[in-house]
N, C-alpha and C positions, 0 to 999 in steps of 0.2 A: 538735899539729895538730887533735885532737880536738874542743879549747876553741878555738881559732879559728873551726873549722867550725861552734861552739855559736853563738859569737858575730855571726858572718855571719847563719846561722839567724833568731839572733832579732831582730837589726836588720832583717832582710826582712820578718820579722812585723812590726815596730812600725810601720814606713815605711807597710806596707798599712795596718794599722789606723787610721792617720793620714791617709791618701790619702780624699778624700771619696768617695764610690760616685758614678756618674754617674746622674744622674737618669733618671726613662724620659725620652722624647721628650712634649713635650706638643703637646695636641691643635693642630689650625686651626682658628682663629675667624673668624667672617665678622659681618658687622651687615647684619641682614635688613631689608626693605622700608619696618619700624617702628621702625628706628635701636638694634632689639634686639643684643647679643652674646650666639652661642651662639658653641659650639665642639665640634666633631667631634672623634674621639678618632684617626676614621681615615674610612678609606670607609666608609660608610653601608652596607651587604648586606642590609637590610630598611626600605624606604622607602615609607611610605602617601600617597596624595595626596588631598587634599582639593578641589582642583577638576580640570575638564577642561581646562583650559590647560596646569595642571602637568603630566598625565599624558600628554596627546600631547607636551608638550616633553622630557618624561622618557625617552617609548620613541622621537621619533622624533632623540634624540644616543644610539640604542643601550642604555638604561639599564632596559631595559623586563622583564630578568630579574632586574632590584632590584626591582620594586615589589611590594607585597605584598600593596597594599589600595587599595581607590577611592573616591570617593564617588559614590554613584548614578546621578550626570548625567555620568561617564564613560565615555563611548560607543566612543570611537576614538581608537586603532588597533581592530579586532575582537580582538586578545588583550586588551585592557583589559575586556572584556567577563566574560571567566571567572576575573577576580580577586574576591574575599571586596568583596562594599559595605559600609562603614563608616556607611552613611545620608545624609544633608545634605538631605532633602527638609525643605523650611520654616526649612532652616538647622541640622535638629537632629543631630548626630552620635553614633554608639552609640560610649561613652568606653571600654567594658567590650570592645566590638568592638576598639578599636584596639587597646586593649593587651595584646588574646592574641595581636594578630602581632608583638607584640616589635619592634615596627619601632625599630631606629638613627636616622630621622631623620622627623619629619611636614611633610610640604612644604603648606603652609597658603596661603591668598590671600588679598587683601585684602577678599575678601565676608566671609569668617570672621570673626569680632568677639574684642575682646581679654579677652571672658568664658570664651567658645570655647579660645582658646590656652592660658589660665592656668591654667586645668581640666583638659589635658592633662601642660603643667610639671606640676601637684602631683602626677601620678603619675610622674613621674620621666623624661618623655618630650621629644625635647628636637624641639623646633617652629621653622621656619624660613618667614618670611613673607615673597611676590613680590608686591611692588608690581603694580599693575593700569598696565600701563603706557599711554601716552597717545599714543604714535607706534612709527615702525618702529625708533627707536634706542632704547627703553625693550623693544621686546621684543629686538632683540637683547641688550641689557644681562642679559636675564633669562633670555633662551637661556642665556649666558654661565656667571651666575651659578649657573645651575643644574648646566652640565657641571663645574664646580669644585666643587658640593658631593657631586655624585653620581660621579666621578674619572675624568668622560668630556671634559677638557678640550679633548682635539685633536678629537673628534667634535660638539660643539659650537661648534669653530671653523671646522670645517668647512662641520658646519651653516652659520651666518650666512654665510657667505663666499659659500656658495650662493644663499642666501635674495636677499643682498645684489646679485646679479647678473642675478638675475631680478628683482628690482623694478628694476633699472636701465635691464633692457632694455626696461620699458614705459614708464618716462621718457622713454627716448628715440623710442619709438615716439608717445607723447602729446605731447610739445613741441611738436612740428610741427605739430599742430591747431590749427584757429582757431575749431573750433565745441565749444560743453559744452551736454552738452541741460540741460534742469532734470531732475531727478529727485525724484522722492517716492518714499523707501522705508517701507515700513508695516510698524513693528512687531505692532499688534495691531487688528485692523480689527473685532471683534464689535461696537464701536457704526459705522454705515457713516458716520452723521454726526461723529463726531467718533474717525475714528484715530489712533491713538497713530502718533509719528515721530521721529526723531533729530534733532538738535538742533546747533548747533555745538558747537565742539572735543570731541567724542568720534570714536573712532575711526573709526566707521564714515561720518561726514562728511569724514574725511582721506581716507581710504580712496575714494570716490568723486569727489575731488577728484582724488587720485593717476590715476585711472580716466579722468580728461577731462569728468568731470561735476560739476554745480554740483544742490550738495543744498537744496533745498527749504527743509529744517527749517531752514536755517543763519539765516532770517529770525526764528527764538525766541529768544526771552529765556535761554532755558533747555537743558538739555544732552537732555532728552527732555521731551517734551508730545505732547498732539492737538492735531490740526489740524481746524476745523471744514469742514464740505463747503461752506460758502460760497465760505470762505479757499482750499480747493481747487482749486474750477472756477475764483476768479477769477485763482487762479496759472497753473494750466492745465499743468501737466509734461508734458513729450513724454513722460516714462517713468516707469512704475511701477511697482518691485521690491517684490515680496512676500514680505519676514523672516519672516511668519508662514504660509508655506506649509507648513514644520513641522506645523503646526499643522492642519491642514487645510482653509484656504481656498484657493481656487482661480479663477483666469485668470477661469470660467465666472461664480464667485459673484460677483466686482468688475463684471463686462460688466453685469448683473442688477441689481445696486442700483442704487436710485432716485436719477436725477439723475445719477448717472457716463458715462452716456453721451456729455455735453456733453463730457466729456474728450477732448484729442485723442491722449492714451496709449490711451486705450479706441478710440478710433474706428481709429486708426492698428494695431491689435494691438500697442501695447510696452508690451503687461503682462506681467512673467516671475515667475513663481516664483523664489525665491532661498535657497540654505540659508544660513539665517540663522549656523550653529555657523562657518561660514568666517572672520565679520568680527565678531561678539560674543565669540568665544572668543580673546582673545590671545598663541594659539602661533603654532606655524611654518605651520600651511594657514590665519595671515593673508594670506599670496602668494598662495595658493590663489584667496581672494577677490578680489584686487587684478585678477589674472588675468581671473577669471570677469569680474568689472565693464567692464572692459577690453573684452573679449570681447562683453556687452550693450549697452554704451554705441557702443561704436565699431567693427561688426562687420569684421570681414577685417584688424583694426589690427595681431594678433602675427602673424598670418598668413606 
């Protein structure tokens, strides 16, 4: 009985020793914005962002007690506020900042450059890049993409689902118009003869279209230029939103310059201040701005 029991024994040893060990689980890999493969080993619990788009899309699918670190032009939410800046002013990031927070994942954008990224890989930091997206189905892809990397997938579904219900509701409130004023919005007015303006197929031209208005710039060659004060007055826009009220120009200083008077934005009072972070920054308070435009362009229309 002994030697049998010996036997049993050791056939149970050899069988295991033979048995391969199951390997761990391996990570999830995603291909980021620049047709890059990383991979995640799991959720991410230390995640820096590199611009303001990422970081309001981060906190507003819930993910806002991952993040660890910002870069300096990350304004909003107000808790994005009292996290550690990593820099970005002029582009430049402190490398040595980022990687005392041990962050699991760097959510990067497509302003970042691929000097910028690959500086971070050699410290062993693993970078995932968001396309700058070009419509409202590029940002929800990126809502998306983001709740999958940060393990907020149903709160990111949610997100869009929302999002997606409220741009709907202003389609349908805009179809039924038969008027789009012109609009000239101003990014940067410090020369009064020749403002900077958006341009076609960038966002904030969809965006104003989405809105019931027909942008100005959409007459450039170019996706951003000035427009000279001739080209101005002899367009004449009912309306003119000012991107760089940020900045601190104001209703008063446009009424003031020489020659704007001719306008009939100016003469009619439809010059607005506009915060520009609504429709430059491509998160979730793009609706925000869709809304507000809505709101300018066509008053009483969500009413």
């Amino acid at each position: 009985m002994k030697r049998i029991l010996f036997l049993i024994v050791t056939l149970s040893l050899l069988l295991a020793a033979c048995t391969p060990t199951p390997a761990a689980p391996a990570g999830k890999s995603f291909t980021d914005g620049w047709g890059r493969t990383i991979t995640l080993p799991g959720t991410p619990a230390r995640i820096v962002s590199l611009a303001p788009s990422n970081t309001e899309i981060l906190f507003a699918i819930g993910a806002g007690a991952q993040v660890v670190g910002r870069d300096e032009f990350s304004d909003y939410p107000e808790e994005a506020k009292a996290l550690p800046s990593v820099g970005g002013s002029m582009g430049d990031f402190n490398l040595e900042t980022i990687a005392s927070l041990q962050p699991n994942l760097v959510l990067a954008a497509s302003t970042n450059t691929p000097e910028q990224v690959k500086a971070l890989e050699d410290l062993g930091i693993t970078v995932y890049t968001l396309t700058n997206p070009a419509d409202m189905e590029g940002l929800y892809a990126n809502i998306t993409i983001v709740g999958e990397l940060a393990g907020r997938q149903k709160e990111a579904a949610d997100l869009v689902a929302s999002l997606k219900a409220r741009v709907q509701a202003v389609e349908e409130k805009i179809m039924i118009l038969s008027y789009a004023p012109m609009v000239f919005y101003e990014l940067d007015g410090s020369d009064p003869a020749k403002p900077w303006t958006v341009g076609p197929n960038t966002f904030i031209s969809r965006l104003i279209g989405m809105a019931g208005g027909f942008n100005l710039g959409d007459s450039m060659s170019s996706e951003w230029g000035q427009f000279s004060q001739e080209e101005l007055i002899k367009a004449n826009p009912q309306i003119i939103l000012l991107g760089d009220s940020n900045y601190g120009t104001t209703v008063e200083q446009v009424a003031s310059r020489p020659g704007w008077d001719a306008l009939i934005a100016v003469q009619q009072g439809q010059v607005f201040p506009f915060d520009d972070n609504l429709v430059s920054r491509p998160g979730p308070r793009m609706v925000d701005g869709l809304e507000a435009l809505a709101r300018l362009l066509h008053p009483g229309i969500l009413d």
